[in-house]
C-alpha positions as MATLAB code, in Angstrom:
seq = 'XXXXXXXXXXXXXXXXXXXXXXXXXXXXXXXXXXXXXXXXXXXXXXXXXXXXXXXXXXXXXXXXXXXXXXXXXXXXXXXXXXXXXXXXXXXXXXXXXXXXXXXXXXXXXXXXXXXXXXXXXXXXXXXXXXXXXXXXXXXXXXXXXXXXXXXXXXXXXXXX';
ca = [
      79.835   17.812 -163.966;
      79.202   16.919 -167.704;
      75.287   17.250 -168.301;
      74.722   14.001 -170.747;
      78.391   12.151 -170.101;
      77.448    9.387 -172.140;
      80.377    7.124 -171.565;
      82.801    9.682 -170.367;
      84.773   10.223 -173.205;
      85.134   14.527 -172.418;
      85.700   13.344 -168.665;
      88.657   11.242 -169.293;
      90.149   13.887 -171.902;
      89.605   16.700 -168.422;
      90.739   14.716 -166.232;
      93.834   13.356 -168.356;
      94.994   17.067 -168.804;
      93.426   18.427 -165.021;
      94.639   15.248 -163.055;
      94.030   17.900 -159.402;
      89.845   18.579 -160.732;
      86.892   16.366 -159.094;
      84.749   15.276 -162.077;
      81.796   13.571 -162.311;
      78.790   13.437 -164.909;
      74.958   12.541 -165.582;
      73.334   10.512 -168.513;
      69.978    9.155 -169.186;
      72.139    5.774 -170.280;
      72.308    3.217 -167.396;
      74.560    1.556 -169.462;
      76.724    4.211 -170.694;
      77.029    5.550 -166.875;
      77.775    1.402 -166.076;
      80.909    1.810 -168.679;
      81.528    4.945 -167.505;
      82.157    3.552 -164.257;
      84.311    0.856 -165.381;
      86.558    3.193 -166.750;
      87.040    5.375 -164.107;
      86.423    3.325 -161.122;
      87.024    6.039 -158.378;
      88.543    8.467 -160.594;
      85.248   10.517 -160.656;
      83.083   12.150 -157.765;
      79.762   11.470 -159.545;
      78.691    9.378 -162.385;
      74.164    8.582 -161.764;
      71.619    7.528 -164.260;
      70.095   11.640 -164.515;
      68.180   13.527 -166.962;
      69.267   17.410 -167.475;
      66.080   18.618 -166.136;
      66.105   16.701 -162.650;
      69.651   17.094 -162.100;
      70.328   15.361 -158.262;
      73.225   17.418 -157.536;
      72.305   20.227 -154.147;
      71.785   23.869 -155.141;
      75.362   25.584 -156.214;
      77.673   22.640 -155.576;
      79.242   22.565 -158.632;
      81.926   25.037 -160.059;
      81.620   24.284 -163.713;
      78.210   21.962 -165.481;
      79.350   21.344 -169.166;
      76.885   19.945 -171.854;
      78.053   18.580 -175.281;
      75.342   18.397 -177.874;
      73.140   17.014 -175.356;
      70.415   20.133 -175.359;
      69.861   19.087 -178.870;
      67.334   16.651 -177.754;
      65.654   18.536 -175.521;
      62.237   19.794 -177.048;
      60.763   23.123 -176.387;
      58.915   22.073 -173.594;
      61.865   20.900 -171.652;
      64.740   22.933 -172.494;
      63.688   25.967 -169.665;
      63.558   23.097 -167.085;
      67.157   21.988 -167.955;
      68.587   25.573 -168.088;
      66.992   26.224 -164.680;
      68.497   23.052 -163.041;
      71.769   23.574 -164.277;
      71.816   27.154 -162.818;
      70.536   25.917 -159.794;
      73.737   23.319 -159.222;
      76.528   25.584 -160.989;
      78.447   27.502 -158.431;
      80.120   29.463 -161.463;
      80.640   28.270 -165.198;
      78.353   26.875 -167.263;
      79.926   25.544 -170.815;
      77.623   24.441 -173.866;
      78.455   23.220 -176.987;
      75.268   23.100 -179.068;
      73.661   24.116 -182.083;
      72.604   27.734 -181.827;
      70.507   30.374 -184.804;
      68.801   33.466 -183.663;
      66.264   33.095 -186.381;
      63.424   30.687 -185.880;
      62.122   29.665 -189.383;
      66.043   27.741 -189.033;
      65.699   26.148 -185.728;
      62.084   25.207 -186.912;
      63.981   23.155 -190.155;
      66.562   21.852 -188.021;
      63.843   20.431 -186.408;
      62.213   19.045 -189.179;
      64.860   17.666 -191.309;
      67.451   16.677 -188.971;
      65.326   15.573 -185.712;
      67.905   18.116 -183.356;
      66.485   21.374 -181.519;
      68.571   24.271 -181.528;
      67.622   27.419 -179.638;
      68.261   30.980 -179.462;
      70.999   30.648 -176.050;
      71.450   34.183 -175.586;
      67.513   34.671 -175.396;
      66.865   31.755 -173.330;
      70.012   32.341 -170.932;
      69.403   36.212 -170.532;
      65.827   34.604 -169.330;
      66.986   32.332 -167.500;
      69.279   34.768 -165.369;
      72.912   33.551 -166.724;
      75.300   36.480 -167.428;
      78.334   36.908 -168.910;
      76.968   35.413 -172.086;
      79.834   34.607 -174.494;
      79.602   32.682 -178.131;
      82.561   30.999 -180.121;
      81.740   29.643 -183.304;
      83.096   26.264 -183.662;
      84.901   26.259 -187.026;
      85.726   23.347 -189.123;
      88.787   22.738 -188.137;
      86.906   22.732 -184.335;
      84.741   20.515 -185.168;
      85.377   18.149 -188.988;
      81.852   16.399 -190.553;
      79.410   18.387 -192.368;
      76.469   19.757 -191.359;
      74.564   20.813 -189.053;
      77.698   21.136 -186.746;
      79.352   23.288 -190.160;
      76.192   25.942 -189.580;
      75.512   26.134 -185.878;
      77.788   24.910 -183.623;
      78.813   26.820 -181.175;
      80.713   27.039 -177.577;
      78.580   28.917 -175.042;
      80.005   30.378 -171.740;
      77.949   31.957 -169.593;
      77.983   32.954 -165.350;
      75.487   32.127 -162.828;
];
C-alpha cells in the first residue's frame, strides 16, 4: 500500500516490474484516486480517498506501506498519528522516502522557507517502536532537481 498514491504513478512502475504483488494505495485526492482507478481498473486491491493518519486498512494486513514525500506535509502535530497507523497496518516493511536532518534549527528553516516538514526518522521511529532502522541517502543521480531533495532526501527502511 502506497501512503499518499496520488495518481499511482510508483504503483504502476511496482506492479509493471512485480506483475505476481497485490497493490493498492491511499490519497487525500478524490480525484487523483478517481484517475488512479481508471488506470488500473482491477489491477489494484485498494485504491480509497484516506489520509495517513486514519489509514482504513485492519491491524497488520499489509506486508509492505510505502510513502513518497508525502510525510512532508504532515505538521508536527500529526506526523506521530501517521507513524502509528502505518505500524498498525504493516505486517513487515515500511519504506519512506522523505526529507530527513537530525538537527532541528534545519528542519525548523525547511519549514519556514520551503513550506515542507522534515523530521528526525530515526528519533521518531525508535519512538514509535519500528526497528531495523536503515537510511540511504538519495544522491543526485537518485533523485535530479535541486534542493531540498539535493540536502535531505533520503530512503528509510524500517521493521514493525
Amino acid at each position: 500500500i502506497e501512503v499518499g498514491c496520488a495518481s499511482g504513478a510508483n504503483l504502476y512502475k511496482i506492479k509493471k516490474e512485480f506483475p505476481q504483488v497485490q497493490i493498492g494505495g491511499i490519497d487525500v485526492s478524490e480525484d487523483a484516486i478517481k484517475t488512479a482507478l481508471e488506470i488500473f481498473g482491477d489491477g489494484a486491491e485498494v485504491l480509497e480517498v484516506s489520509n495517513a493518519t486514519k489509514i482504513f486498512l485492519s491491524d497488520k494486513s499489509v506486508d509492505c506501506i510505502l510513502s513518497d514525500m508525502t510525510l512532508i506535509y504532515l505538521d508536527p502535530f500529526n506526523i506521530g498519528k501517521a507513524l502509528k497507523e502505518i505500524k498498525r497496518v504493516a505486517r513487515k516493511n515500511v519504506l519512506l522516502v522523505e526529507f530527513h536532518h537530525k538537527n532541528w534549527f534545519k528542519r525548523l528553516a525547511l519549514r519556514l522557507f520551503a513550506g515542507y516538514n522534515r523530521y528526525d526518522y530515526f528519533k521518531l521511529l525508535t519512538k514509535h517502536g519500528f526497528n531495523d532502522i536503515e537510511f540511504y541517502k538519495l544522491t543526485e543521480k537518485d533523485w535530479p532537481g535541486g534542493q531540498p531533495q539535493k540536502e535531505f532526501a533520503y530512503l528509510i527502511s524500517a521493521k514493525v
